[in-house]
C-alpha positions as a printed Julia matrix, in Angstrom:
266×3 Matrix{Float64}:
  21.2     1.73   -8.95
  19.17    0.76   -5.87
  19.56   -2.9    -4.3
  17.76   -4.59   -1.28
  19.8    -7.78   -0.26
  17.09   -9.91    2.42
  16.51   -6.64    4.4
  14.71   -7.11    7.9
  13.49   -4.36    9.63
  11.68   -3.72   13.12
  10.44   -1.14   15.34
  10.05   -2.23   19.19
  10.14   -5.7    18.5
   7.05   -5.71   16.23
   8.19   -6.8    12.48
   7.21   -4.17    9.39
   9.43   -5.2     7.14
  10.95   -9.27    6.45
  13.66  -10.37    3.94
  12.9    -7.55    1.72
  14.85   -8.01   -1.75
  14.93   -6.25   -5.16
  16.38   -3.98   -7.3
  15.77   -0.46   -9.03
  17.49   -0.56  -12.51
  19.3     2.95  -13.24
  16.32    5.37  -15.43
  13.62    3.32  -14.7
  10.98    3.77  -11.98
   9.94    1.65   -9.56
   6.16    1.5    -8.3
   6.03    0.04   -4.82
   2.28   -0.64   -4.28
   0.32   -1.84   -1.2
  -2.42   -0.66    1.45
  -1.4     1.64    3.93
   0.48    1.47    7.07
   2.36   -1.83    4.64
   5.82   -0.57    4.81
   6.02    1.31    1.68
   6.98    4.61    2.95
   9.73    2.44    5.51
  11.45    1.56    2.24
  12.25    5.09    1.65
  13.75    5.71    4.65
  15.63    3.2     4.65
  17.44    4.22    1.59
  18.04    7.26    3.08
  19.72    5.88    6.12
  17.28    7.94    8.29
  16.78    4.33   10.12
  18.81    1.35    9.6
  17.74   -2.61    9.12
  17.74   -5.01   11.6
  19.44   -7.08    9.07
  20.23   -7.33    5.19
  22.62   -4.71    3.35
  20.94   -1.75    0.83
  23.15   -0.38   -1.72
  22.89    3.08   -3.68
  24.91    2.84   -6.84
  27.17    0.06   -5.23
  27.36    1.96   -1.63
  25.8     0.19    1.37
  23.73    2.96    2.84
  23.74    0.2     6.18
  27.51    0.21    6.74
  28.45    4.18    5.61
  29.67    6.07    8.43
  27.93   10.09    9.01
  30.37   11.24    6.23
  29.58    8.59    3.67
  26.02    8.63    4.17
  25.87   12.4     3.4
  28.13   11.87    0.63
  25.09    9.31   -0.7
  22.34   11.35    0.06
  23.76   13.63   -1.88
  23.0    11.53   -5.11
  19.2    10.86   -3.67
  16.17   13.59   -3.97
  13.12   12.89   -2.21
   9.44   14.31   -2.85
   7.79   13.89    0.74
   4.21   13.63    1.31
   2.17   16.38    0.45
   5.22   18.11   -0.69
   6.01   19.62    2.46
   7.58   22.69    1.71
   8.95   26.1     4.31
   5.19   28.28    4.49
   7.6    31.05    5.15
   9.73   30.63    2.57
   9.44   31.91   -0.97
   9.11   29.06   -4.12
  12.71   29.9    -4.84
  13.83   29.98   -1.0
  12.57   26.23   -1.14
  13.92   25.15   -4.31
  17.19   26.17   -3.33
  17.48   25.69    0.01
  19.96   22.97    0.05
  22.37   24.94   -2.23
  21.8    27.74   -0.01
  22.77   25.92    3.19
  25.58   23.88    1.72
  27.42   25.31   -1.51
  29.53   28.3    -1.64
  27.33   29.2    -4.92
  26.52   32.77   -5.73
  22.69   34.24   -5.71
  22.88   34.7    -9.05
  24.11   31.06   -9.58
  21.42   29.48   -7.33
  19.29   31.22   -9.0
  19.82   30.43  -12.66
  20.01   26.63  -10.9
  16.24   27.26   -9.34
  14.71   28.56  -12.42
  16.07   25.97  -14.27
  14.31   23.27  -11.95
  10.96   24.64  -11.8
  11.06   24.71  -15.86
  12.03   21.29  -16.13
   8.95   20.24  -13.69
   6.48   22.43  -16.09
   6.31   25.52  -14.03
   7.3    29.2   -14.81
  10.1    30.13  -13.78
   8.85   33.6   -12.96
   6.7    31.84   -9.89
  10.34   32.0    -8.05
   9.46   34.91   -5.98
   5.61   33.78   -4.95
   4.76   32.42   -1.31
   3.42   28.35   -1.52
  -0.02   29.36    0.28
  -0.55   31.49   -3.3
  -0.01   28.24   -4.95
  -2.61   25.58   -5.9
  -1.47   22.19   -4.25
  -0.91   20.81   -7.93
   1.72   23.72   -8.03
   3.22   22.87   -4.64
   3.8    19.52   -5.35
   5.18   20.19   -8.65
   7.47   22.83   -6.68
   8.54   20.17   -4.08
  10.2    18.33   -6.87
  11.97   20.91   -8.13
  13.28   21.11   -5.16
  14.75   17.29   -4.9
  16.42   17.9    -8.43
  18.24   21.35   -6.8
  19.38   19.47   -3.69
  22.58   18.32   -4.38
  23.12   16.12   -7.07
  20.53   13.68   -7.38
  20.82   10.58   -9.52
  17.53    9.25   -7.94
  14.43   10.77   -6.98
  12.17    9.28   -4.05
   8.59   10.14   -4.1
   6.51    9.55   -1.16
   2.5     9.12   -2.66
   3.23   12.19   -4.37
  -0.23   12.48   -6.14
  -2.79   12.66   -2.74
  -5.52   14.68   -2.85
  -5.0    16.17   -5.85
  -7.57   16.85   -8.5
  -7.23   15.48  -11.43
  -6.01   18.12  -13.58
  -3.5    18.56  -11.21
  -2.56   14.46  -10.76
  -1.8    14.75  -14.42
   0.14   17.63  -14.57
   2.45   15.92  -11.38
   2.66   12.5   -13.33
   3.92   14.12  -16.82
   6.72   16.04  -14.41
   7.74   12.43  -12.62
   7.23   10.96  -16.7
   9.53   13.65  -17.65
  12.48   12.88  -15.29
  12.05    9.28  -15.97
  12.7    10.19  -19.66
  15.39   11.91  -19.15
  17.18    8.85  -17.4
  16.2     9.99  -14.01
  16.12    6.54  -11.37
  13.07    6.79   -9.06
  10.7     4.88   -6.81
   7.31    6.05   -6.23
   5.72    4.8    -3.06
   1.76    4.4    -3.84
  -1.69    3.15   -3.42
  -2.96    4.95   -6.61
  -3.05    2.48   -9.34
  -3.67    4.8   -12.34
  -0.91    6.84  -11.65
   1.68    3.81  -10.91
   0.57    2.99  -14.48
   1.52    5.83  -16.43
   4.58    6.87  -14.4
   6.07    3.13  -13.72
   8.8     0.93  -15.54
   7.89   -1.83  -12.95
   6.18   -2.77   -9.98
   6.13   -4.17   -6.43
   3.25   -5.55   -4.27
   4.2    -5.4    -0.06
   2.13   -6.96    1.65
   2.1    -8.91    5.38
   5.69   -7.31    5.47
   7.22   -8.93    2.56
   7.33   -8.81   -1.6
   4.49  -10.28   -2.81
   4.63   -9.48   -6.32
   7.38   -7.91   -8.36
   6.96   -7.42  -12.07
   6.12   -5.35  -15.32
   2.81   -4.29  -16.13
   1.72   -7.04  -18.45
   2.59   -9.37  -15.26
   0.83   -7.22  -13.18
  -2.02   -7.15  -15.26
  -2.08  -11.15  -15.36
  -1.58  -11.84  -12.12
  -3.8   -14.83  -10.2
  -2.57  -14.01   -7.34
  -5.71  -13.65   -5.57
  -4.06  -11.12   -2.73
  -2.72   -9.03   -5.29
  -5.99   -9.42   -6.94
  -8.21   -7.95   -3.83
  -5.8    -5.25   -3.73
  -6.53   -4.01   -8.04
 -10.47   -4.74   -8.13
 -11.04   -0.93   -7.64
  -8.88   -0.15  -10.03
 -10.34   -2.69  -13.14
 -11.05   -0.29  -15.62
  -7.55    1.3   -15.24
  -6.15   -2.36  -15.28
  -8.79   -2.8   -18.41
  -6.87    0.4   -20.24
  -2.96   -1.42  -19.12
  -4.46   -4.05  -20.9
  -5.18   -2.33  -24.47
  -1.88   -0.5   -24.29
   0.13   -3.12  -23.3
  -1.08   -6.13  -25.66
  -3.62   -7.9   -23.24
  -7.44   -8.69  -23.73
  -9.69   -8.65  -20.63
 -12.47  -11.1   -20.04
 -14.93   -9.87  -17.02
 -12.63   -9.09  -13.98
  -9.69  -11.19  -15.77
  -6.82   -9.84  -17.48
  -4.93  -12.48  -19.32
  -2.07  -12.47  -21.59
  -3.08  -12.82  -25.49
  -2.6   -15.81  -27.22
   0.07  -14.86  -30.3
């Protein structure tokens, strides 16, 4: 569904991103991992087409977002939602105003249509319905975010959904509540990449994962690979998180020994 072919990418001369490759199978979700500032967020625009590589090609469901002219590329976005950071929603604008914004702005729809459409989002993503005429400042930020992706499923007609460290600063009742919605459109056959630094979350939420770092892939695997890695950058990067590595481990098949994860032997 999503496919980076040897992507380079620069701003002012200084690399960020350097023969970038992989690909997003259609209803699973990709984790891209890595400390900040890496790149990770740069990947999502460029699927967007909101900046274009210096080189390399990326294709959405076999169209190159890098050669689409204005109309193409808004034909494509189309198929793409995307969850910014910290959810980012219109303070003047009711929950329902922001869910259905896009429709509002670009389809002919009724009220009553957009409606029904807008209700039916913020169910799917846990919330009730009946929130559709609150402000987001009488929200809790759990809610917002939650909200926000209600809003990528009512914006046109997304086969993927983007999400941009969607679980920040949230507390923990909320971060699970956020991660069963993203779990929920995953099971439904929804294609996604979650940009991250939040290991625990990228665990429950992810089909597979990919390490940036120094500009380029550095790891790209499933969680029993990421689990048993060696690799001693990726390594440095996952020693906070050992007991939620230690937990991957029981649930997917692995034993641990100290800070080691290793495969077990059948």
């Amino acid at each position: 569904m999503i496919r980076f072919d040897h992507v380079h990418y620069s701003i002012g001369g200084r690399k960020i991103l350097e023969d970038i490759s992989f690909e997003v199978q259609k209803g699973t979700t990709k984790i891209i991992l890595g400390p900040s500032g890496i790149g990770k967020s740069t990947a999502l625009r460029l699927i967007l087409g909101l900046v274009r590589p210096d080189s390399g090609d990326i294709r959405i469901d076999g169209q190159s977002v890098v050669t689409a002219d204005r109309e193409a590329l808004n034909a494509i976005r189309q198929d793409i939602g995307m969850v910014f950071q910290d959810g980012a929603l219109f303070d003047s604008l009711t929950v329902g105003e922001n869910v259905g914004y896009w429709r509002i702005e670009n389809s002919d729809q009724s009220e009553e249509e957009i409606e029904a459409i807008v209700r039916e989002k913020l169910t799917v993503v846990g919330l009730d319905p009946e929130l559709i005429d609150s402000m987001p400042d009488e929200l809790s930020i759990g809610m917002q975010r939650r909200v926000a992706i209600a809003r990528a499923l009512a914006s046109g007609h997304p086969k993927i959904i983007l999400y941009d460290e969607p679980t920040t600063g949230l507390d923990p009742n909320s971060l699970e509540l956020v991660t069963d919605a993203i779990l929920r459109l995953r099971d439904m056959g929804m294609t996604s990449i979650v940009v991250t630094h939040q290991l625990p979350d990228a665990l429950k939420v992810g089909s597979d994962y990919l390490f940036l770092f120094d500009r380029t892939v550095h790891f790209e695997g499933d969680a029993r690979a990421l689990a048993t890695s060696d690799d001693p950058t990726l390594r440095q990067f996952l020693d906070p998180f050992r007991k939620s590595l230690a937990d991957a481990a029981d649930t997917f098949g692995l034993v641990s020994s100290g800070s080691d994860t290793r495969a077990r032997t059948p």
